[in-house]
C-alpha positions in Angstrom: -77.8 30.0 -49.2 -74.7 32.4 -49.0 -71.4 31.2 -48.2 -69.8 32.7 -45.0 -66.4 32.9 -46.0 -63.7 32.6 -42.6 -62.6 36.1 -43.3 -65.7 37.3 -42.2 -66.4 35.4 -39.2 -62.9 36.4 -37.8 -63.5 40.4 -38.2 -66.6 39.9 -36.0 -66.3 40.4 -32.2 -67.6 37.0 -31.0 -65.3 34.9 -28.4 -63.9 32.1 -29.6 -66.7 29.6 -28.2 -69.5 32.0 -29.8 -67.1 31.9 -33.2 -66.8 27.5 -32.7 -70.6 28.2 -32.5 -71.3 29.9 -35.5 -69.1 27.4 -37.4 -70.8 24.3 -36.2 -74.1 26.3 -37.1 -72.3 27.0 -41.1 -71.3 23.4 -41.3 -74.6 22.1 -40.4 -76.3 24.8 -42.6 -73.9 23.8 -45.6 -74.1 19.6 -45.2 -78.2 20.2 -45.0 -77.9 22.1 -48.1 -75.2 19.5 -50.1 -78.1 16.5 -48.4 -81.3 18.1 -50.0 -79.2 18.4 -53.5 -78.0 14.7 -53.6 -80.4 12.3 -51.4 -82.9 12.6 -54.3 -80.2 11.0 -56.5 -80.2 8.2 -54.0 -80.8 4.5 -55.6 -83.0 2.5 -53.4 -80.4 0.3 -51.8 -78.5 3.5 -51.0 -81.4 5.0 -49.4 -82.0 2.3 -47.6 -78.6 2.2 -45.8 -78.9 5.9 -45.2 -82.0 5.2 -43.3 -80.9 2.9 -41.3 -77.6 4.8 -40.5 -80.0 7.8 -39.8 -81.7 5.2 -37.0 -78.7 3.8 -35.7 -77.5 6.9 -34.6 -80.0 7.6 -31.6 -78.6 4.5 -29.8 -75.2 5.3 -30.6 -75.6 9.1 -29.4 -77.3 6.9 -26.2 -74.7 5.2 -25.8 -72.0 7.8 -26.1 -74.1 10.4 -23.6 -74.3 7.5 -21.0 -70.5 6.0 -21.0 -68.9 3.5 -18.9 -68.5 3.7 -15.4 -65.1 3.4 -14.1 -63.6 1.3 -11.3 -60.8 3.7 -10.4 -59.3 1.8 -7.1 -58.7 -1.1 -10.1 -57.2 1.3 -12.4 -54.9 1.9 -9.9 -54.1 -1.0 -9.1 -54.0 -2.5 -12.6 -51.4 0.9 -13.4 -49.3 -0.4 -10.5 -48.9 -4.0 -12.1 -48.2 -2.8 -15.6 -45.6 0.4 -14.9 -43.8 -2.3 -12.8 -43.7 -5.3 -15.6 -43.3 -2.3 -17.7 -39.4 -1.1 -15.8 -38.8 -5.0 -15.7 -38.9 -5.8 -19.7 -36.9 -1.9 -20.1 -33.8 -3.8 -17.9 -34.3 -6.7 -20.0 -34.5 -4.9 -23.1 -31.3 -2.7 -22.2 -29.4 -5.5 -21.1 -29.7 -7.3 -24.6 -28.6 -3.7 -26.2 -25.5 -3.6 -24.1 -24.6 -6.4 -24.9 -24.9 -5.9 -28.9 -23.7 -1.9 -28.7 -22.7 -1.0 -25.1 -25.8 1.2 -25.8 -29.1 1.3 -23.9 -32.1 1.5 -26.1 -35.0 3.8 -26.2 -38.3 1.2 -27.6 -40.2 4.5 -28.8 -37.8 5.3 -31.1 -38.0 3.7 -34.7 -34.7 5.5 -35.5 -33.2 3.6 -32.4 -34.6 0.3 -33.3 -33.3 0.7 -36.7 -29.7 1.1 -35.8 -29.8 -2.1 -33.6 -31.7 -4.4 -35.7 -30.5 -3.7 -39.1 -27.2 -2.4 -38.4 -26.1 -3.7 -35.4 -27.3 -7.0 -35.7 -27.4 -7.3 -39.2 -30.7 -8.2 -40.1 -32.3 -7.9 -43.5 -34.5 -5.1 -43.2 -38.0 -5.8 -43.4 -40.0 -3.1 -45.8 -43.6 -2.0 -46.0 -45.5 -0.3 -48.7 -48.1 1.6 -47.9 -49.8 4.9 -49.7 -47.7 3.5 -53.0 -44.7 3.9 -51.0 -41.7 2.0 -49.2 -39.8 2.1 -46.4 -38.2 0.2 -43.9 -40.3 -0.9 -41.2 -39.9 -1.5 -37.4 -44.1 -2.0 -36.9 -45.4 -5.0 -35.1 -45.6 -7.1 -38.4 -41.8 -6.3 -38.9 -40.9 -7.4 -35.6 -42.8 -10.6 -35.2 -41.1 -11.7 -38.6 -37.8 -10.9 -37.7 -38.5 -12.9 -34.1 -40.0 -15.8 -36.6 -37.1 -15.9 -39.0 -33.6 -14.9 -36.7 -33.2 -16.3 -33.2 -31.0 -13.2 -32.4 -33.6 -11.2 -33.5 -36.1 -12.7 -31.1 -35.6 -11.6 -27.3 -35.5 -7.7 -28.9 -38.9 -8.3 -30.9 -40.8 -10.1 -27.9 -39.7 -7.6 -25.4 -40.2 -4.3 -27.9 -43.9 -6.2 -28.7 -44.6 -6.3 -25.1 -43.9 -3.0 -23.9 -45.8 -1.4 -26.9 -48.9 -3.8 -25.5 -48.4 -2.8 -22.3 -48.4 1.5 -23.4 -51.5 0.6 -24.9 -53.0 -0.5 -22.0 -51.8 2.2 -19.9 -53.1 4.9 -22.5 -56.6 3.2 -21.7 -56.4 3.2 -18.5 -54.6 6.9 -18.5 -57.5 8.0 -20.1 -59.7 11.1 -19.3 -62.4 10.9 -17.6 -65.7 13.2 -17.9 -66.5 15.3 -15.0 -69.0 12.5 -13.5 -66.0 9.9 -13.7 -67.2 7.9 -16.9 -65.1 7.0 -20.0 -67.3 7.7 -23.0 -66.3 7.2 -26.5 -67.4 8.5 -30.1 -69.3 6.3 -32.3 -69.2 6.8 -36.0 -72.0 5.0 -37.6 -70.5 5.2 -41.2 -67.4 5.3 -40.5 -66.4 1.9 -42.4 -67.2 0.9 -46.3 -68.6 -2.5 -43.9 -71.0 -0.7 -42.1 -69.4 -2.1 -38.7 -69.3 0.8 -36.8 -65.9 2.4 -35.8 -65.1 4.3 -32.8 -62.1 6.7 -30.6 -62.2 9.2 -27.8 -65.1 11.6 -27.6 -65.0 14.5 -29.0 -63.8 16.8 -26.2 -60.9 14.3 -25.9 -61.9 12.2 -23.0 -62.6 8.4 -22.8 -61.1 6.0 -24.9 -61.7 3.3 -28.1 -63.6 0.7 -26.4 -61.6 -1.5 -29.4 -58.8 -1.5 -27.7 -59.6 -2.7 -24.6 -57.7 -5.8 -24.2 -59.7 -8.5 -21.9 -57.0 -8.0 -18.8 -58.4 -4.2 -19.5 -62.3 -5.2 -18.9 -62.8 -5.4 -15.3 -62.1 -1.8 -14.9 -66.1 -1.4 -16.3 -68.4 -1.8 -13.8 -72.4 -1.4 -14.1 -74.3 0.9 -12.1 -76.0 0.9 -8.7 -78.1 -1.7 -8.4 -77.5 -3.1 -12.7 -75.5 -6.0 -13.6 -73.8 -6.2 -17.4 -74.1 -8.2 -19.5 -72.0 -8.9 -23.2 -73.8 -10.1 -26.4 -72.6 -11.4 -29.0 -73.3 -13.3 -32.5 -71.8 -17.2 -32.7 -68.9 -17.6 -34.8 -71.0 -15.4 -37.2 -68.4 -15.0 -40.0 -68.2 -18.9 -40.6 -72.1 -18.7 -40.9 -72.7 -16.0 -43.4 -69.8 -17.0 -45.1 -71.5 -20.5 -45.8 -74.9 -19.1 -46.7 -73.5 -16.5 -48.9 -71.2 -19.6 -50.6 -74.4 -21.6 -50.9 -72.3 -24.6 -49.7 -74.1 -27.0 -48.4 -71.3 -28.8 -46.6 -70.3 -26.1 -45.1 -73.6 -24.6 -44.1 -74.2 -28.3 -41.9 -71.2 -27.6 -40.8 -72.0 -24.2 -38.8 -75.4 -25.3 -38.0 -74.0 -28.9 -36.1 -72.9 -28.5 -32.4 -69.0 -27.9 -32.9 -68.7 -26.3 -36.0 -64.7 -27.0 -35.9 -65.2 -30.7 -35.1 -67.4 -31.3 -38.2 -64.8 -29.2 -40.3 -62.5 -31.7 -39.3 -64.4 -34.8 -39.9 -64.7 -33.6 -43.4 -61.5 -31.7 -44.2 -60.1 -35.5 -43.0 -63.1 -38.0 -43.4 -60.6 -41.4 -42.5 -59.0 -40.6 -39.0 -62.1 -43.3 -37.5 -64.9 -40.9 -37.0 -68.0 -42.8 -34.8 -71.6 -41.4 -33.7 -70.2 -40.4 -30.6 -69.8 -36.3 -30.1 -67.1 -36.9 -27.3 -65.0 -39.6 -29.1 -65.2 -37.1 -32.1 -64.0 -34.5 -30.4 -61.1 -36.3 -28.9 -60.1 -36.8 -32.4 -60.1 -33.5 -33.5 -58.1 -33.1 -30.7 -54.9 -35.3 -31.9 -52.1 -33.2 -32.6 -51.5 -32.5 -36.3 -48.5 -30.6 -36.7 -46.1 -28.9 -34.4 -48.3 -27.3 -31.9 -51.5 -27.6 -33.8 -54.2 -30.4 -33.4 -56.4 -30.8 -36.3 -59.3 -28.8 -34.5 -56.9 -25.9 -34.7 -55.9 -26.2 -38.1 -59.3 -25.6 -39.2 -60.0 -23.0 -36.8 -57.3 -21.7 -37.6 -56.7 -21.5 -40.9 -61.1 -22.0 -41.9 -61.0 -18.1 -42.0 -58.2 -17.0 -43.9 -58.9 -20.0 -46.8 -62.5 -18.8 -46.7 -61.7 -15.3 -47.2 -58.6 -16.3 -50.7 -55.8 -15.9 -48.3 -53.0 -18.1 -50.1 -51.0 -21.4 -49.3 -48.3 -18.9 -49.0 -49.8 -16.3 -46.8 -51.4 -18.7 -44.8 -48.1 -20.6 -43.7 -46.2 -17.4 -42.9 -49.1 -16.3 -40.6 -49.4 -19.9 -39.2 -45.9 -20.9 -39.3 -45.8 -23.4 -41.1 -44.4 -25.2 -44.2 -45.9 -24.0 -47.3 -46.2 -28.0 -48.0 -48.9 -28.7 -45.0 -50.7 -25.4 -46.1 -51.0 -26.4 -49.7 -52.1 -30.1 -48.5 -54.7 -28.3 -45.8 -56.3 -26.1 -49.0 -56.2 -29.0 -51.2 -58.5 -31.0 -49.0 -60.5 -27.9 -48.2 -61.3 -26.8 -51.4 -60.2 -29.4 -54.2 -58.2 -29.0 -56.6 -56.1 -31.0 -59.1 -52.3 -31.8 -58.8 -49.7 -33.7 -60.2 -48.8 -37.1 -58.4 -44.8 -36.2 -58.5 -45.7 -33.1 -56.7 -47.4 -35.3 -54.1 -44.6 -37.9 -53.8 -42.3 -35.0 -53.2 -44.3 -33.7 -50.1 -44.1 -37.3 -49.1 -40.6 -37.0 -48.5 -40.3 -33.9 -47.3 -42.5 -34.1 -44.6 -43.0 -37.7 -43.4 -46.5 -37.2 -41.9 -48.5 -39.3 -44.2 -49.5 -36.2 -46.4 -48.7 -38.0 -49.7 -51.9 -40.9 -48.4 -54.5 -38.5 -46.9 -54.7 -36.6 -50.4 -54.7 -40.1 -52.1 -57.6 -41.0 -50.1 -59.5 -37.9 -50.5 -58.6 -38.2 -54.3 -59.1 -40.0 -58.1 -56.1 -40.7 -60.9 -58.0 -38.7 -64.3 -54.9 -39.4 -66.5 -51.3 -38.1 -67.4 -50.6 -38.4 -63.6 -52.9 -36.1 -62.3 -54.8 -36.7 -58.9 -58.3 -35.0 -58.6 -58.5 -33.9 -54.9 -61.6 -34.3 -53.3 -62.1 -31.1 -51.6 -64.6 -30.7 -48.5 -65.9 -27.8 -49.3 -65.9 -27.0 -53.0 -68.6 -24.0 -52.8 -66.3 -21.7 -51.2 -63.9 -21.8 -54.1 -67.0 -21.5 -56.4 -68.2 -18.8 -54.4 -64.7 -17.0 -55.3 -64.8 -17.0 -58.7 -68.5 -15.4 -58.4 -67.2 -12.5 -56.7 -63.9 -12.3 -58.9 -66.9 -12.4 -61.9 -68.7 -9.9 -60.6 -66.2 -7.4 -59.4 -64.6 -7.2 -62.7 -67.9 -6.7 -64.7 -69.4 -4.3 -62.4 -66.6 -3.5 -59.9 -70.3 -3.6 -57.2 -71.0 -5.9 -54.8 -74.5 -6.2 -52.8 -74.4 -8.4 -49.7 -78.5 -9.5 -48.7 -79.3 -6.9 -46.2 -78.8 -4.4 -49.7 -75.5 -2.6 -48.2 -74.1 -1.9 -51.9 -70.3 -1.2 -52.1 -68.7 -0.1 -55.4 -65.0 -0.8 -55.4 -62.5 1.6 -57.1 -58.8 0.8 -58.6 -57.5 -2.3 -59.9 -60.2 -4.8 -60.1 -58.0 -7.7 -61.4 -55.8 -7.3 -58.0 -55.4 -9.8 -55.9 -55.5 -7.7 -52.7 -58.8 -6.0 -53.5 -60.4 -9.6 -54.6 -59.5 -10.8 -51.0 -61.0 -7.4 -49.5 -64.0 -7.8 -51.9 -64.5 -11.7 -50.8 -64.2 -10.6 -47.0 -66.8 -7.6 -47.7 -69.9 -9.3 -47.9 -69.5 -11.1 -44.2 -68.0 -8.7 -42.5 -70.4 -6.1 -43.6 -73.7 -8.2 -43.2 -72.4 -9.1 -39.9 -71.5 -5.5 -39.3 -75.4 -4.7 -40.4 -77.2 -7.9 -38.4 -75.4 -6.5 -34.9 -76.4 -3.1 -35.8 -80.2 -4.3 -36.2 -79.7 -6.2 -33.3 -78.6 -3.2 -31.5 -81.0 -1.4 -32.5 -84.0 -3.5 -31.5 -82.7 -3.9 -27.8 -82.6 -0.2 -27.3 -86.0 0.6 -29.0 -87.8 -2.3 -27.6 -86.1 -2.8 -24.1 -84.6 0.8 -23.3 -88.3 1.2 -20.9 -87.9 -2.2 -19.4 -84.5 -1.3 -18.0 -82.2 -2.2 -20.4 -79.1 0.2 -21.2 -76.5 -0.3 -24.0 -73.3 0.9 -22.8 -70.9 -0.4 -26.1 -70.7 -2.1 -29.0 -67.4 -4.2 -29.4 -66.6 -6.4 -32.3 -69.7 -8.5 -33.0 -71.1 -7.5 -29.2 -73.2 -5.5 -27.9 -72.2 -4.1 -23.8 -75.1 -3.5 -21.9 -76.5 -3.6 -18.3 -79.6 -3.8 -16.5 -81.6 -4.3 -13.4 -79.9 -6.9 -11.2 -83.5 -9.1 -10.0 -84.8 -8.9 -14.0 -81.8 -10.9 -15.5 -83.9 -13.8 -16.2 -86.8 -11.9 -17.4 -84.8 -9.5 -19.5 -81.9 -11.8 -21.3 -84.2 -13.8 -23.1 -86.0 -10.2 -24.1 -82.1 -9.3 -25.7 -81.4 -12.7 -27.3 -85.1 -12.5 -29.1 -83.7 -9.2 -30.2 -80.4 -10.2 -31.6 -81.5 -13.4 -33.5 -83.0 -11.4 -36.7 -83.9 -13.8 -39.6 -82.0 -13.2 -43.3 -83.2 -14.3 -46.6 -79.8 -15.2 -48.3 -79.8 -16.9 -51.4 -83.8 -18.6 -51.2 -83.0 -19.8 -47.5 -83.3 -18.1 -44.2 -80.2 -17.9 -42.3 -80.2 -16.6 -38.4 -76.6 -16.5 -36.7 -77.8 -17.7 -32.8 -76.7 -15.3 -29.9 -75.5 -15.9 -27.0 -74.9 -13.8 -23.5 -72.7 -13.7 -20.5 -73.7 -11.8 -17.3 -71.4 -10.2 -14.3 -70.9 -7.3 -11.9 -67.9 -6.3 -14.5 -67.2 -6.9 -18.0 -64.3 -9.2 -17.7 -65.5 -11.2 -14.6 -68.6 -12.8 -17.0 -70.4 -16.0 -16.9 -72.4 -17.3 -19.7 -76.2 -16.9 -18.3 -78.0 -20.3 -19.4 -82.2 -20.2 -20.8 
């Protein structure tokens, strides 16, 4: 094949469509050239994925040709509500600069928000590093840390946050529509090292990312004549795969009992006067913990970040909490050993019983040391697995055979966390996907249209009088079995049905 080289193309007389043409035609021409030299190179597990990327693309380019129907008198009015909360916070906002600088202050401008916060107020500027490089930062992680850290920093980073929420929303809804009145977007199938599929306007730069369609955003979408939609989605699937993949059995009962969060409770904390009763047990979980946290939202809370290495540290700045409580919290999730002055200390410090519960939970093995009893000691094992195996390959393979080779420094703490969190999120990524896939292939002739895919959900509507015949149809769909590890794992589905996709109910076998 001879290369066309630019020059050539532009002394021709085509119009510029007919010349947009001919370079589509080049670019196909020169990828199905580069394809034919490398796929026999493929190993198995890589053809594999490419196959069933190759497959997933027919109900993605399904779902992009069909798009979303749009409610337009509720765009308007939800337009109205926002531009006016919208002028309300930019009084507030300018009021709190007058009063610092006799200036008012434009939210859009970094160079603005600079001056106020880190001159004019004084604050310690906050710094990112990304690309290998610093600079000061004003992005929403700034912001909230400065709010969390400096009470005179707070009314400027809760009203800035807002308004920046509220332009996203009004960028959605500001959107372009196609010439039939439908916001489409474009779905990249391998877009993502996970495989979860990623997605942004089409490419003729109408509709929207249906990501970033916040659920005050969702009743804008409304089925077709005569359809009803319908959302579904894979049960706190993370938690699941992660306890398969971990091979803990603790935690694997956990998942697979009726509240997954209760049960982390009741073993995270064995002695708060657990009983056979569901209800009284979930009353417990209930009691308030610390601050504004009960115990069930401790673990929900923080069960994800632990699971995936996040640190004592990192998880009390994004909980706000004391480092103290987070240590205790991954101490009795995991195990560990400590010494019994550090313990005494906490007691202290805190006064909430901390030094007793990991007393409990624990066992004196000499020169002061208390072994710590940790609910679910897998996970941690699980860890050092992955840390093995990334530094002696630098590959991981998660058990639908989606092989990622990681690049860089392997011994990092940063890419261990991203390499722990891989193997979930990208057999979640690939389970939805198949999922996805069978609705549309199996169901597409019994009425059944897929209109998104959002997070670990699939968007879809159908005939209005086959609802009961047809959800059943999906969920079989969805609920694919998984060999991980020797033993069959299926992450349950579940689906909500209504006339838009925020006004929902969850439609019962």
């Amino acid at each position: 094949m001879r290369i066309v080289k630019n020059t050539e193309i532009a002394k021709t007389d085509l119009s510029n469509e007919q010349t947009e043409w001919v370079y589509c035609a080049l670019d196909c021409a020169l990828t199905y050239e580069i394809w034919n030299k490398i796929y026999p190179e493929f190993d198995p597990y890589t053809k594999q994925t490419y196959l069933f990327e190759l497959d997933s693309l027919q109900p993605a380019m399904a779902m992009m040709l069909r798009g979303l129907r749009v409610d337009e008198d509720k765009v308007k009015e939800k337009k109205k509500v926002l531009k006016e909360r919208r002028l309300k916070l930019e009084r507030m906002l300018n009021l709190f600069a007058q009063a610092v600088n006799g200036k008012d202050l434009n939210h859009n401008s970094p160079i603005q928000l600079k001056q106020i916060l880190y001159s004019d107020l004084g604050l310690p500027p906050v710094v990112s590093y990304k690309g290998g490089k610093s600079k000061i930062s004003t992005d929403r992680a700034a912001l909230e840390q400065l709010g969390e850290f400096y009470p005179r920093a707070k009314p400027f980073s809760k009203t800035i946050l807002a308004l920046r929420d509220i332009t996203k929303q009004l960028s959605v809804l500001d959107s372009k529509r196609d010439e039939d009145g439908r916001i489409r977007c474009s779905y990249n199938v391998a877009g993502t090292e996970t495989g979860r599929w990623s997605s942004s306007t089409s490419p003729w730069r109408t509709g929207t990312n249906l990501q970033n369609v916040t659920k005050e955003l969702r009743s804008i979408f409304i089925p077709d004549e005569g359809k009803v939609m319908f959302y579904a989605d894979l049960e706190q699937a993370e938690s699941r795969v992660t306890a398969y993949v971990a091979g803990d059995e603790g935690y694997i009962n956990a998942c697979e009992s009726s509240d997954l969060h209760t049960q982390v409770v009741k073993m995270v904390w064995p002695n708060l006067g657990w009983s056979d009763d569901p209800i009284q047990n979930r009353e417990l979980a209930d009691r308030p913990y610390y601050l504004h946290f009960t115990y069930r939202d401790m673990c929900k809370r923080a069960g994800h970040g632990t699971n995936y290495g996040m640190s004592a540290h990192a998880l009390a700045k994004n909980l706000k909490i004391k480092i103290s409580h987070a240590t205790r919290f991954q101490l009795l999730y995991f195990g560990g050993v400590i010494q019994l002055a550090s313990l005494e200390r906490w007691h202290k410090q805190d006064k909430e019983g901390g030094f007793k519960e990991l007393i409990d939970t624990g066992e004196k093995i000499g020169n002061n040391l208390i072994k710590i009893k940790g609910a679910f000691p897998g996970i941690r094992s699980w860890h050092t697995e992955v840390s093995d195996e990334l530094k002696q390959t630098g590959c991981l393979l998660t058990p639908l055979g989606r092989r990622r080779q990681f690049w860089g420094r392997l011994n990092d703490n940063t890419t261990l966390r991203e390499a722990i969190a891989y193997i979930p999120q990208s057999t979640i990524g690939d389970l939805l996907n198949l999922g996805l896939l069978k609705v549309w292939q199996n169901l597409k002739n019994e009425g059944v249209d897929i209109l998104g895919q959002v997070h670990d959900a699939i968007l879809g509507q159908c005939d209005i009088d086959k609802v009961d015949t047809l959800m059943p149809k999906v969920l079989r769909e969805m609920n694919n079995p998984l060999n991980v590890k020797g033993r069959e794992m299926i992450i349950p589905s579940s689906v909500e049905v209504g006339e838009t996709w925020k006004d929902m109910k969850a439609w019962m076998k």
